[in-house]
C-alpha positions in Angstrom: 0.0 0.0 0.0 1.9 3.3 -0.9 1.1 6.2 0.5 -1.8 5.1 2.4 -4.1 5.0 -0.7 -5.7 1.1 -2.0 -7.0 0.9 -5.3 -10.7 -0.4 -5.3 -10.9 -3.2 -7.8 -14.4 -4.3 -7.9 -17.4 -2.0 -7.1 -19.1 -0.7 -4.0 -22.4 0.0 -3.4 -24.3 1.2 -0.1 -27.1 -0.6 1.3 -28.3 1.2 4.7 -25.7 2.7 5.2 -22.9 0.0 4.5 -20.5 -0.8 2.0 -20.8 -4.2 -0.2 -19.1 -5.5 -3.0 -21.1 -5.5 -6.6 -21.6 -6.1 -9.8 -20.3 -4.0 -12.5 -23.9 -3.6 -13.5 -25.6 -3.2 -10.4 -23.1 -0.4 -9.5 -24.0 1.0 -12.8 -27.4 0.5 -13.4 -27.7 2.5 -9.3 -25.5 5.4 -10.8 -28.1 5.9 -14.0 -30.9 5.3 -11.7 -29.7 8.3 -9.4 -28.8 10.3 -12.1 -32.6 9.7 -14.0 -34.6 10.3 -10.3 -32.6 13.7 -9.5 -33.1 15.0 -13.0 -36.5 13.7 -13.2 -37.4 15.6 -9.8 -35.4 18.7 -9.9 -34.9 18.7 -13.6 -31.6 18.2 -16.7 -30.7 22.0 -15.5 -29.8 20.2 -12.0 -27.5 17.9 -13.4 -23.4 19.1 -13.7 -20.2 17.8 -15.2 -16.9 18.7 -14.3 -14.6 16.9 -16.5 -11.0 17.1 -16.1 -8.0 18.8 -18.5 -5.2 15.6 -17.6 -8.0 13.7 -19.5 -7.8 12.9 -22.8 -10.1 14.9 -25.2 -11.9 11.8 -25.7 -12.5 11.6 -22.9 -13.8 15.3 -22.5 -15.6 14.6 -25.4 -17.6 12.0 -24.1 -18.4 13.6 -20.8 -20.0 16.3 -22.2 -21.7 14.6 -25.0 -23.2 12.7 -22.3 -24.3 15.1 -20.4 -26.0 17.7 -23.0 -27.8 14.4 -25.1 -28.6 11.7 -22.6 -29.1 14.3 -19.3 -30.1 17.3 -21.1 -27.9 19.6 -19.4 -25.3 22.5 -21.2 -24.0 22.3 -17.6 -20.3 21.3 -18.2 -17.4 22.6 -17.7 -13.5 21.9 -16.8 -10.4 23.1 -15.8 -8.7 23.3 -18.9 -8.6 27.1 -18.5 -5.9 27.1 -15.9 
């Protein structure tokens, strides 16, 4: 372990208040289903990205293509500026 830091290989999900090993899918398919019911209460203007400039633009490319078509959201923004 360097500098205190362990790399999660497998994902984690909460279930009443605890963490639990998952499924790739059933980490995923909780994400999208957080995502859908806080855009679906509060609406796509509620929904952010904040995609990072050490990513590739790919990457950056994908993050906000996600979020203005699937979300519905012109909320994105980075910090390639700086």
């Amino acid at each position: 372990m360097k500098g205190g830091y362990v790399r999660l290989t497998e994902p984690l999900v909460r279930d009443n208040g605890v963490l639990r090993k998952a499924t790739w899918d059933e980490a995923l398919d909780r994400a999208a289903s957080g995502f859908r019911a806080a855009v679906d209460a509060h609406g796509p203007r509620s929904f952010g990205m904040f995609s990072c400039s050490k990513a590739t633009n790919e990457v950056n490319y994908l993050a906000q293509k996600f979020t203005r078509s699937v979300i519905g959201s012109n909320n994105v923004d980075s910090c390639n500026r700086t």
